[in-house]
N, C-alpha and C positions, 0 to 999 in steps of 0.2 A: 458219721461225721455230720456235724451243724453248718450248715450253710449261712451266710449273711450276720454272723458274728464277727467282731473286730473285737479281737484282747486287747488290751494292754498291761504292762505292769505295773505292778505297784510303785510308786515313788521310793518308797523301802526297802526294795529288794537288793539284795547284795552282789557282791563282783560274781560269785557262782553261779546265780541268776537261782537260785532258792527261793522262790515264790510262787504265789499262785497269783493267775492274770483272771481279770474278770471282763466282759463284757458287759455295756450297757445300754447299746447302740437299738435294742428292738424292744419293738412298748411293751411295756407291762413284763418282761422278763429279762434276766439278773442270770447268767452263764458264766462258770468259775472252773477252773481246770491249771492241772500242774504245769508251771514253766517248763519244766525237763522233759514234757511228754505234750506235747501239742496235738499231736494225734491221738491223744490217748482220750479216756475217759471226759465228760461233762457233768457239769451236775445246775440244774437248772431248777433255780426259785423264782417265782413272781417276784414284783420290785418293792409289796408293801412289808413282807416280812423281811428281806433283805434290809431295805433305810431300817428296822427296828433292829437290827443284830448291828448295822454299822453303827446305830446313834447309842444304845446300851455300850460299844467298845468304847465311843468318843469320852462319854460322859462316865465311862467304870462302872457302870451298873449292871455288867452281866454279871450273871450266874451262873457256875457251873455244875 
């Protein structure tokens, strides 16, 4: 377990709470983990390729 992360959810997330929370509280890293399991697994990206995955969803230019 990650120490000094603060999730929170997404504005999206639904009554089930079906989402995934991210952190963005420590510099330069991006921590994302299942709502339903909070103890469970991390998965942790630096903050410059995370902003390029959020701004490709914004704007629909991902690929998959």
């Amino acid at each position: 377990m990650l120490h000094g992360f603060q999730f929170r959810k997404s504005r999206f997330s639904n009554a089930e709470c079906e989402c995934v929370e991210i952190a963005t509280n420590v510099p330069d890293v991006v921590a994302i983990r299942d709502s339903k399991i909070p103890n469970g697994p991390i998965i942790r990206v630096s903050s410059a390729p995370w902003d390029a995955f959020r701004e490709a969803l914004v704007t629909g230019t991902f690929k998959r």
